[in-house]
N, C-alpha and C positions, 0 to 999 in steps of 0.2 A: 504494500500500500504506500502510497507520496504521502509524503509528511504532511502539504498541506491537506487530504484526505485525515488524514489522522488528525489533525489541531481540530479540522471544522467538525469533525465526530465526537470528539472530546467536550468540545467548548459544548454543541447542540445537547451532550448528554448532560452536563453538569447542571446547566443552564435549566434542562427539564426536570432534571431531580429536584433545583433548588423550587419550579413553580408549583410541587406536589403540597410543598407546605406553607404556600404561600396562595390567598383567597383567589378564585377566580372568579364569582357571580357575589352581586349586591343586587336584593329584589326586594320593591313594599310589597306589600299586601297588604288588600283594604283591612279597615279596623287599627293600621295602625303597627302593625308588626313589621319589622324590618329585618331581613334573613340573608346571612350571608352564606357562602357555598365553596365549600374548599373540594375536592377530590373528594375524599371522604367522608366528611362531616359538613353539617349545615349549623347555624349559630342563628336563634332566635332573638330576636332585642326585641322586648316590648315599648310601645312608645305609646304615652314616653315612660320613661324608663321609671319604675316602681323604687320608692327608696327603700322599702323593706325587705325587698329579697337580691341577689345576685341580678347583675347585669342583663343579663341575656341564659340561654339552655341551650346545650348542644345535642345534637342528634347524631350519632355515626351511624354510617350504613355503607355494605358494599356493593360499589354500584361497576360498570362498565369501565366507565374512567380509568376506577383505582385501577383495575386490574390490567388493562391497557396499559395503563402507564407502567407499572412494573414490567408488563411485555416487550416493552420500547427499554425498557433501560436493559433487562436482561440480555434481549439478542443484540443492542447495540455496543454493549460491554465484551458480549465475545465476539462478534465483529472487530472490535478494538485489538482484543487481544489475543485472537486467533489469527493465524498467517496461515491461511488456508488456498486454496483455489480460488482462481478470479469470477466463477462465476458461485460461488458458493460467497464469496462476500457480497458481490452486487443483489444475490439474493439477501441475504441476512440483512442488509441497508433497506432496501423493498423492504422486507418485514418490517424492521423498525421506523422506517414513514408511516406504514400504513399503520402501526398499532401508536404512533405517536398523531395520528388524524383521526383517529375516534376521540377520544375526548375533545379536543378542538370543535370537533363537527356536532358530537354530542352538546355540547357547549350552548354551543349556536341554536341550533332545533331547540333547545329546551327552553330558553331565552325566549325564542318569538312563539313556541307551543304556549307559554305561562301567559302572555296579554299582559305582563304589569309591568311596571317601570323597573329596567331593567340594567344595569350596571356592570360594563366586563372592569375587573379588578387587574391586578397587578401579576397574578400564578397566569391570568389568562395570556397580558400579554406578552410573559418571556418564554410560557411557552410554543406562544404564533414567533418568535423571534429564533426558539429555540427548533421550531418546525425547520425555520428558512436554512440554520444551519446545517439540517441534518441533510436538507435537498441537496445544499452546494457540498454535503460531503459525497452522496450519489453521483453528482455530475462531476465530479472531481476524479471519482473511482471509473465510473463508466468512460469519460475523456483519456482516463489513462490505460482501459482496457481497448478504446478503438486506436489509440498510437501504436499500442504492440500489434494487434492485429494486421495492421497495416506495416507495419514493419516488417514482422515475419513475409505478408504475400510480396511485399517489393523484393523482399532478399531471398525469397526460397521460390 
């Protein structure tokens, strides 16, 4: 794999791990509740906020996302660290786009499915930032499997 292949892999993965714990939806709800939405867990704040019990309640549950997301980071991690066959990493890369575009996608649909005022947060957008890296590590690896390609049929 090119180094620069491996830095945009790296950085894409880190960058996705760090959006798993960082919020990505903020949504009202009428009545007055305000719900934010991480990967896993959802955080209710009642509004306005009661002064005799804690701030807000959390809810965890496992959704598509979490699990996607772990998907994305496991086969992008042995992608990393595997030094396998060229077309067994441009798969592995495919894989971890596509299981790092469900949540994203998921994201979005759920957003315009709900009808409420709706808020992409901060996990949302490094992990759309952390998407773009993982693409230009694909077309990084793919550009450097069509130069060998073509080098081999020029010289053989």
């Amino acid at each position: 794999m090119k180094y620069i292949t491996k830095a945009f892999l790296a950085c894409g993965l880190l960058l996705y791990a760090a959006s798993v714990f960082l919020p990505w939806l903020e949504s009202s709800i009428l009545g007055g509740n305000i719900i934010t939405y991480w990967s896993f867990k959802a955080r209710i704040y009642p509004y306005p906020f009661p002064q005799s019990r804690p701030p807000y309640e959390e809810m965890y549950f496992h959704s598509s996302w979490f699990v996607s997301q772990i998907l994305t980071l496991l086969l992008g991690f042995l992608t990393l660290l595997k030094e396998g066959r060229r077309k067994y990493r441009s798969l592995f890369l495919g894989l971890t786009l596509l299981f790092s575009l469900i949540p994203i996608g998921t994201c979005i649909l759920t957003t315009y499915a709900a009808g409420t005022r709706t808020l992409f947060l901060t996990g949302f957008w490094i992990a759309i930032f952390a998407f773009l890296l993982l693409i230009a590590s694909l077309l990084t690896s793919l550009i450097k499997v069509k130069n060998v390609v073509g080098t081999k049929i020029q010289s053989g």
